[in-house]
N, C-alpha and C positions, 0 to 999 in steps of 0.2 A: 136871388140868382137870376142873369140872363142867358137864355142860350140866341146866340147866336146860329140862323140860318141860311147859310150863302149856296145860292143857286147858280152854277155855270151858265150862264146864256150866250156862249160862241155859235158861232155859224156850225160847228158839228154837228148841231143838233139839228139841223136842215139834212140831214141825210140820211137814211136806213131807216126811217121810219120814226124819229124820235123829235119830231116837232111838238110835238106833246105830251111828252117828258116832263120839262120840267114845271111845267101848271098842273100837271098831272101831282106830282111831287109835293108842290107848293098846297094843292087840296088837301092831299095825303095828312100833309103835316099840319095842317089848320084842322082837320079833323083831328089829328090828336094832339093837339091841343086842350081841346075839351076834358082831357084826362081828367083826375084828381090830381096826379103829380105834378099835373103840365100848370092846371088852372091857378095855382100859388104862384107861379111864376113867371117873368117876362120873356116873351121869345120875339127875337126882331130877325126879322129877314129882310137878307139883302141879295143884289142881283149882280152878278160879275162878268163882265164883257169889257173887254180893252184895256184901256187905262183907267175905268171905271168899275168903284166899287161900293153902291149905293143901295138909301136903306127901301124897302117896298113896301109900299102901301096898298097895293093890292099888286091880282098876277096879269096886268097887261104889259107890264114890262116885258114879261116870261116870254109872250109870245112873238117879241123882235128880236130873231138871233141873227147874228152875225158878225166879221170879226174875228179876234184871235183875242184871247184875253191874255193879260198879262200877267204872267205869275210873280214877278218882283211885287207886285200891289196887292197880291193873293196873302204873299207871306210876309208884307209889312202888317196888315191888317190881324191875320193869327199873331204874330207877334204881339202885339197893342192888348187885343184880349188876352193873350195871355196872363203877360203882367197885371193886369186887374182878377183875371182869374174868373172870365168868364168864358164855360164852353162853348164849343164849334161847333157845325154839321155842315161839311162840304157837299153839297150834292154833283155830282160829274159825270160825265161821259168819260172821263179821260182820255180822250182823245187831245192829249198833247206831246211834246217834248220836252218838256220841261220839269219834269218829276226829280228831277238835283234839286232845286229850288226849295221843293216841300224836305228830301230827304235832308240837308244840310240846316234845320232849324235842330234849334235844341232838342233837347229830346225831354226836358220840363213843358216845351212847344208841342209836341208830337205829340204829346201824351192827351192833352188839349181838345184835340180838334181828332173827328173823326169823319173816314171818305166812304158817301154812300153812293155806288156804282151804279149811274143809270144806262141802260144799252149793250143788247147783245156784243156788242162790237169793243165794250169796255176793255181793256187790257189790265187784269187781274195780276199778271206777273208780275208789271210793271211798276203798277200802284205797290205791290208787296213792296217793295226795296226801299219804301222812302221809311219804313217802319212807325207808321198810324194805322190805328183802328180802320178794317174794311167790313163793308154793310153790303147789298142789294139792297135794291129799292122794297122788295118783298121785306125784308130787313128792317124799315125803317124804325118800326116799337123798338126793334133790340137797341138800334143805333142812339136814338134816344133817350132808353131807360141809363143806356151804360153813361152817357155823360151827365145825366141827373145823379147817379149812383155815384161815378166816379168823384163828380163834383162835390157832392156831400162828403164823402169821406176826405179830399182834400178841405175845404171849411174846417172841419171837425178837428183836422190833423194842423192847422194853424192857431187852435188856440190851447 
């Protein structure tokens, strides 16, 4: 299994205090990695700003935000995993407009990928409505566990 780890890097994160978010995040999750669960498995991160959505090799990416990132490219990409059946972890500030975009995937899609809210300023209601998994960044083991978890039992349930 891969999981998939896509880090928002928009210019949002230039403001309130959250320029250090998502390397913050990006540590986060390299440390658990290390798990037992994690260490059997491939986890690639990637970095989403614009019309770009690319894979990272390490977190200096993280620290160029700027930008509007574009969600058509957000949800062609969960798409694409999908179908192969590899889980998600969106990391976001959500700080956007465009939350139709994620709500309007399948919901075999939805089910997929889950949203870990970084920043006081996150809009929690908002994220609800697209109906995916939501985390905190405090969160992040649970966010994790539940797409290794989920994902195994998806596997299991295909043969």
């Amino acid at each position: 299994m891969t999981l998939n780890v896509i880090y928002d890097c928009s210019g949002s994160f230039c403001f309130r205090g959250k320029k250090n978010l998502p390397s913050y995040a990006y540590n986060m999750m390299k440390s658990l990695s290390q798990r037992d669960e994690l260490v059997r498995e491939t986890v690639d991160y990637y970095f989403w700003q614009e019309d770009v959505l690319d894979k990272l090799s390490n977190s200096d990416k993280l620290m160029n935000l700027n930008g509007r990132s574009n969600y058509y490219v957000l949800a062609d990409f969960l798409k694409e995993k999908s179908k192969i059946g590899e889980p998600c972890i969106l990391l976001t500030d959500g700080c956007f407009d465009s939350w139709n975009v994620l709500s309007e995937l399948s919901e075999i899609c939805r089910k997929n990928v889950v949203i870990v809210l970084l920043g006081s300023d996150a809009d929690w209601q908002l994220a609800e409505m697209c109906g995916i998994g939501l985390y905190s960044l405090a969160d992040l083991p649970a966010a994790v566990n539940h797409q290794i978890i989920f994902n195994t039992i998806q596997e299991r349930d295909r043969f």
